[in-house]
C-alpha positions as CSV (number, residue, x, y, z in Angstrom):
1,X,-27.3,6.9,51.7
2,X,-29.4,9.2,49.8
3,X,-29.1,10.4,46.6
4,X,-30.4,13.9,45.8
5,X,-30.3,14.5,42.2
6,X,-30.9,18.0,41.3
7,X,-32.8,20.9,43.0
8,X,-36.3,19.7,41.6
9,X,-36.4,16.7,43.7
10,X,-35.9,18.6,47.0
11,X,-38.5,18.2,49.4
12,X,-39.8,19.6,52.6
13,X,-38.4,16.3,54.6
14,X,-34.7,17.4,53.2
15,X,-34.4,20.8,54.9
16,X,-32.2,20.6,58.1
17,X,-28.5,19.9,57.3
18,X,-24.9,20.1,58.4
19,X,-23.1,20.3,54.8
20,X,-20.3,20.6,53.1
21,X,-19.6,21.2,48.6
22,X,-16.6,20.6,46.7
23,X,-15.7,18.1,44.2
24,X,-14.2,15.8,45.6
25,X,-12.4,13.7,43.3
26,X,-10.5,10.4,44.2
27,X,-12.4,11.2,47.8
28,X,-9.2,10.8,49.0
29,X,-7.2,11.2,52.8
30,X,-8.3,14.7,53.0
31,X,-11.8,14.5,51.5
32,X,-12.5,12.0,54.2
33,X,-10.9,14.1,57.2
34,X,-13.7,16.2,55.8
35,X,-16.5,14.0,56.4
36,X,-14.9,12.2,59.3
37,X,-15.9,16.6,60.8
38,X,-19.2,17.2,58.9
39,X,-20.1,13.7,60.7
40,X,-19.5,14.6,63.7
41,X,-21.1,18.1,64.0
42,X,-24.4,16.4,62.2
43,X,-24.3,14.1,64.9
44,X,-24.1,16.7,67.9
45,X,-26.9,18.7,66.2
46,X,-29.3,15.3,65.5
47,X,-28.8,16.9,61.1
48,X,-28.2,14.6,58.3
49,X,-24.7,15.2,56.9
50,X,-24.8,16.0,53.4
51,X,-22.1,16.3,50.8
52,X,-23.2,18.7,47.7
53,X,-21.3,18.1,44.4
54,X,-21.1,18.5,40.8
55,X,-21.8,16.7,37.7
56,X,-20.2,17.6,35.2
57,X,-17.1,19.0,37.3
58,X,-17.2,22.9,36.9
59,X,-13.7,23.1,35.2
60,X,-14.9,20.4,32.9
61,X,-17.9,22.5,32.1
62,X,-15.9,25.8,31.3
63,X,-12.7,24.3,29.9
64,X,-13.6,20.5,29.0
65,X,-10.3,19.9,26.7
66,X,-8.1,21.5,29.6
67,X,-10.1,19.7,32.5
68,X,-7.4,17.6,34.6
69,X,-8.3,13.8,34.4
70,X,-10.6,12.4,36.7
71,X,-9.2,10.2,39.5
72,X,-13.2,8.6,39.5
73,X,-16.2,8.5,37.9
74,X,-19.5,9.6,39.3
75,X,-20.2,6.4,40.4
76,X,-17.0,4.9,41.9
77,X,-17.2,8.5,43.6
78,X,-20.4,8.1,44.8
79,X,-19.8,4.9,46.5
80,X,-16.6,5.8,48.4
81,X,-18.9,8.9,49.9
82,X,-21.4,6.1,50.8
83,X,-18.4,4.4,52.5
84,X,-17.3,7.1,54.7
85,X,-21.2,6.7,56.4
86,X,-21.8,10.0,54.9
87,X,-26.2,10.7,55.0
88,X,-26.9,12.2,51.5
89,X,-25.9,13.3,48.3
90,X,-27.3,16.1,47.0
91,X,-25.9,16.2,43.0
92,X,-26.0,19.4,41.2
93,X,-26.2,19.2,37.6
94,X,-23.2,21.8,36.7
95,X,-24.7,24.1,33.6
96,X,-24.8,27.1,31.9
97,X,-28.0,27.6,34.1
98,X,-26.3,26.9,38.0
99,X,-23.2,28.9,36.1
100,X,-25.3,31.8,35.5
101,X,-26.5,31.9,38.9
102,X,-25.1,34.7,41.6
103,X,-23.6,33.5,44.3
104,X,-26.4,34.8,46.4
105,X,-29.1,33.3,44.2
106,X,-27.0,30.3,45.0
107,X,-27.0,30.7,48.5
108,X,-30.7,31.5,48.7
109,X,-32.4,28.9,46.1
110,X,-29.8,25.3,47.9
111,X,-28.7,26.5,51.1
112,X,-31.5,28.0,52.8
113,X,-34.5,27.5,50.6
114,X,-33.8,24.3,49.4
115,X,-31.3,22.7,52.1
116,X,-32.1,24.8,55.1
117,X,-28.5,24.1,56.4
118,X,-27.6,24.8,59.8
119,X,-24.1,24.6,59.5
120,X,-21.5,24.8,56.3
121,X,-17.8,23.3,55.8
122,X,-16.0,24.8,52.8
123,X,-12.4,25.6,51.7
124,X,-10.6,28.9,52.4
125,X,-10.5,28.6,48.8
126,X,-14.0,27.9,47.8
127,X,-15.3,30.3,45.0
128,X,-18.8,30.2,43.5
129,X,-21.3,32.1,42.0
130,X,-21.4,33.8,38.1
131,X,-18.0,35.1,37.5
132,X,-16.7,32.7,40.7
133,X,-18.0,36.0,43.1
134,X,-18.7,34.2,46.1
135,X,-16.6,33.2,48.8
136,X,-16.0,32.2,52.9
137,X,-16.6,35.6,53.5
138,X,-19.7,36.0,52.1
139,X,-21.1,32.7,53.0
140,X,-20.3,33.9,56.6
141,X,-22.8,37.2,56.1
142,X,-25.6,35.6,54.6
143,X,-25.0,32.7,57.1
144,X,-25.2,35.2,60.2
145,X,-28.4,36.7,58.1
146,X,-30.4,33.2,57.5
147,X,-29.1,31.2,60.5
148,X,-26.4,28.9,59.8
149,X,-23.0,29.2,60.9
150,X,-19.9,28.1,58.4
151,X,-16.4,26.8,59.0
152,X,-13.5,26.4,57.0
153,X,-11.9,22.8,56.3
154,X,-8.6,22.5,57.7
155,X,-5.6,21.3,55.2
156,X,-4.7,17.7,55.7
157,X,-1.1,17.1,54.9
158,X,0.7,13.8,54.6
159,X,4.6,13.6,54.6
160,X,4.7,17.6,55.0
161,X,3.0,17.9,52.0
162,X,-1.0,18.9,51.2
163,X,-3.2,15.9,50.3
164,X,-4.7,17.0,47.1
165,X,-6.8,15.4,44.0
166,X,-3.6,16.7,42.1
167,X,-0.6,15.6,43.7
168,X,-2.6,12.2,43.2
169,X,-2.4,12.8,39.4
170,X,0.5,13.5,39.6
171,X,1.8,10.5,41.2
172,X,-0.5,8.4,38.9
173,X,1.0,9.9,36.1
174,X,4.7,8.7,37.4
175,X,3.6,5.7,37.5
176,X,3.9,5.8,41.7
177,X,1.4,3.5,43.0
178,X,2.3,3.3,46.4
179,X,2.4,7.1,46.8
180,X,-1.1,7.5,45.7
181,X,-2.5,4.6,48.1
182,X,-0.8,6.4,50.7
183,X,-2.7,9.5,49.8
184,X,-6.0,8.0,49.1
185,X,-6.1,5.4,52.0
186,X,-7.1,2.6,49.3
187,X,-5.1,1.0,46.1
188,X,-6.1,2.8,43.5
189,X,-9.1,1.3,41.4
190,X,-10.8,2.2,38.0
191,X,-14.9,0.7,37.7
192,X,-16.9,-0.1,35.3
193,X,-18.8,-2.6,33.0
194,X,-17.3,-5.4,30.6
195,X,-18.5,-4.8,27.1
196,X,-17.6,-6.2,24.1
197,X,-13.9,-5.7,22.0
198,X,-12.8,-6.4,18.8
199,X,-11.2,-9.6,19.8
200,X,-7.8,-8.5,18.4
201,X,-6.9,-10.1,21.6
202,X,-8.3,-13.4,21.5
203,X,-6.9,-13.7,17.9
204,X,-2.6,-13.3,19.2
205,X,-4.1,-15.9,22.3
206,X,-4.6,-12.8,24.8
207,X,-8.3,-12.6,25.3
208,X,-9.1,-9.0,27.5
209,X,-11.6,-8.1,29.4
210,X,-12.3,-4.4,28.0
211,X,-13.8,-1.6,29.6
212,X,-14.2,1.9,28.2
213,X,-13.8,4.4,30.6
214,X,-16.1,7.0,29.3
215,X,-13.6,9.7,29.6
216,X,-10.9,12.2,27.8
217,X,-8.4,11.7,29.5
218,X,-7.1,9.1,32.2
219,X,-4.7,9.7,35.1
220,X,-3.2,6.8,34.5
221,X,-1.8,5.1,31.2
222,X,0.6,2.2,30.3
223,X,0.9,-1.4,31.5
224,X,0.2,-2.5,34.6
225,X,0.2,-5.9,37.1
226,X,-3.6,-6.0,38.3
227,X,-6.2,-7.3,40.3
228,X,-9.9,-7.9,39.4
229,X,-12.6,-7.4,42.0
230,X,-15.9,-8.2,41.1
231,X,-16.1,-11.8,39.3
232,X,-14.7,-14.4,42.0
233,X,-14.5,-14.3,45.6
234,X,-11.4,-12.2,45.9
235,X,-9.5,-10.6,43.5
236,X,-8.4,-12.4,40.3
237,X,-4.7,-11.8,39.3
238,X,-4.1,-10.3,35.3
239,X,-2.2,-7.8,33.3
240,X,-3.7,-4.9,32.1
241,X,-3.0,-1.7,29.2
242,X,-5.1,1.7,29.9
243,X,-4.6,4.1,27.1
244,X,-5.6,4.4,23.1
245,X,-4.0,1.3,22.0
246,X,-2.0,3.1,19.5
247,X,-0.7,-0.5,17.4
248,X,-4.5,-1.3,16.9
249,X,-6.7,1.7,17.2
250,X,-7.1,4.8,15.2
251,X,-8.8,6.8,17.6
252,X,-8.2,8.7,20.7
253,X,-10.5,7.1,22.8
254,X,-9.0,5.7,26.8
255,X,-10.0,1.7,27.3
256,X,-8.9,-0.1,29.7
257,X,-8.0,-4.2,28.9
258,X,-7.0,-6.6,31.4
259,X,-5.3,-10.1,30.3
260,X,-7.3,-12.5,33.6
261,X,-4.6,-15.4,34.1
262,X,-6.6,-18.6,33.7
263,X,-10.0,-17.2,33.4
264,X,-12.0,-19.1,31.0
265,X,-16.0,-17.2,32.1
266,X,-17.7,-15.2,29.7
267,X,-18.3,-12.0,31.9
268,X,-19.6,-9.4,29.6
269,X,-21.7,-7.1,31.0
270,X,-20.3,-7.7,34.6
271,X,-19.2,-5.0,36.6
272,X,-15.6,-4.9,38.0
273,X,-13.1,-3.0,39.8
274,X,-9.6,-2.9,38.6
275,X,-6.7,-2.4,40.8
276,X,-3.4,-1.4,39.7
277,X,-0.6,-3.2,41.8
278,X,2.6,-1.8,39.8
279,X,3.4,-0.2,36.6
280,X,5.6,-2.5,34.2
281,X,6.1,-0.2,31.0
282,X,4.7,2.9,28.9
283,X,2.1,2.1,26.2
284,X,3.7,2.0,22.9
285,X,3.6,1.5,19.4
286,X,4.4,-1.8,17.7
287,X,5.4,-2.2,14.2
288,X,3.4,-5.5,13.7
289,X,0.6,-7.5,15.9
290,X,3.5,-10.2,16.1
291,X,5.8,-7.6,18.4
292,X,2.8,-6.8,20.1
293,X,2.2,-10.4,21.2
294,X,5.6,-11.5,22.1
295,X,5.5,-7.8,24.5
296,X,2.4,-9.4,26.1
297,X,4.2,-12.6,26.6
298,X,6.7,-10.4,28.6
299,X,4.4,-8.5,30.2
300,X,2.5,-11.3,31.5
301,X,5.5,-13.3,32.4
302,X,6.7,-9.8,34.5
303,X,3.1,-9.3,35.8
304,X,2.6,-12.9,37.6
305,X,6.0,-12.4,39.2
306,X,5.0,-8.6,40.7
307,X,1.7,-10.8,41.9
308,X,3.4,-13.7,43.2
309,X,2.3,-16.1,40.9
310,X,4.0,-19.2,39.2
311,X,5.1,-18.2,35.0
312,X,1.9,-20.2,34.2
């Protein structure tokens, strides 16, 4: 798959596309509906299928403190796009610039100068354009103007209910695991790289793998039976805490540590995949590091049982 990033590094080879744009955070069951169609038209009409997308988010441009958590980053994104046998990426860098555009400037400069797409999915929904202007409507007129036709993307419901980046969250934030691996069509995972902690963990004989998730906020947060992907074979069993770490930090910052059950590797700098197999408690405040360890006794005791394991 190719990676476009930004409308300078267009070239004449890249014109010629069925596309579609959104977001698409989690790229979950109805995200991939939406590729499994722009597929299949690029295939009838011998077109690359390319996904168009943002970075930052737009909401998290215009409203970063009230932007709704991310279900991935860019690149945990990226790769599940990749997955789904999609041709391109073309990655707009979402800012005051692209905001100010019209949505016929918009039109003009990526889909027929730049793109030259031949045929466009987008949402009933889909707004764009300086002061969100643009719409189907109008992508349908300047489509029957400069030769590509567009088509809306059908809702894709799952147990009577639209599959959206949202109600994700919002099963995330319950705690509901198996709900949102029903809507995404895969456990749900958190990336990233291990760097180095403050060791706090090592010193109450819980050594953590930690990973900061570059992000405000996080979907998820508490304590959770896991699975690491990324440093053995298959996945290595542990217990992990997403969230601020309010007994030992003073910040507001999300990390995510994960306890690896009989690991003894240094693995800094590795990158890993975290999956979250069931939610054991909230993250909480402890009124010494002594309560804290005898909770992670617990937790690790109540972790290797969700996981199968023997008490270690």
């Amino acid at each position: 798959m190719e990676l476009i990033r930004g409308l300078h590094n267009l070239r004449s080879g890249h014109r010629g596309n069925v596309a579609t744009i959104g977001n698409f955070d989690g790229v979950h069951l109805g995200h991939q509906a939406v590729f499994r169609h722009l597929l299949e038209k690029a295939r009838e009409l011998g077109l690359p299928a390319t996904v168009i997308t943002f970075e930052p988010q737009p909401q998290e441009f215009f409203s970063p403190e009230a932007a709704p958590a991310r279900l991935t980053r860019f690149r945990e994104k990226l790769g599940a796009i990749r997955d789904s046998g999609v041709d391109r990426v073309m990655l707009l860098e979402f800012n005051a610039r692209l905001a100010a555009r019209s949505a016929e400037e918009f039109i003009h400069r990526l889909l027929v100068e730049g793109l030259g797409v031949r045929y466009l999915f987008v949402g009933d929904d889909f707004r764009f354009g300086r002061g969100r202007s643009g719409d189907i409507e109008l992508l349908r007129r300047e489509g029957a103007v400069h030769g590509f036709a567009v088509d809306n993307m059908s809702t894709f419901s799952l147990e009577e209910r639209r599959v959206s980046s949202t109600r994700i969250r919002e099963a995330l934030r319950e705690g509901d695991l198996s709900a949102a691996e029903r809507l995404l069509g895969r456990p749900y995972r958190i990336c990233g790289r291990i760097a180095h902690g403050d060791k706090r963990g090592r010193s109450i004989g819980f050594p953590t793998a930690n990973l900061d998730l570059h992000r405000r906020s996080s979907p998820l947060r508490g304590v959770f039976a896991a699975r690491v992907h990324g440093l053995a074979e298959g996945a290595w069993p542990g217990v992990a805490n997403i969230g601020i770490r309010p007994t030992v930090s003073g910040d507001s910052r999300y990390l995510l540590e994960v306890h690896l059950f009989d690991f003894h590797r240094a693995i800094y700098g590795e990158h890993v995949q975290v999956e979250f197999a069931q939610r054991l408690r909230d993250e909480r405040r402890f009124a010494s590091f002594e309560e804290l360890r005898r909770q992670i006794e617990r937790d690790a005791l109540e972790a290797r049982a969700c996981l199968g394991l023997s008490p270690g």
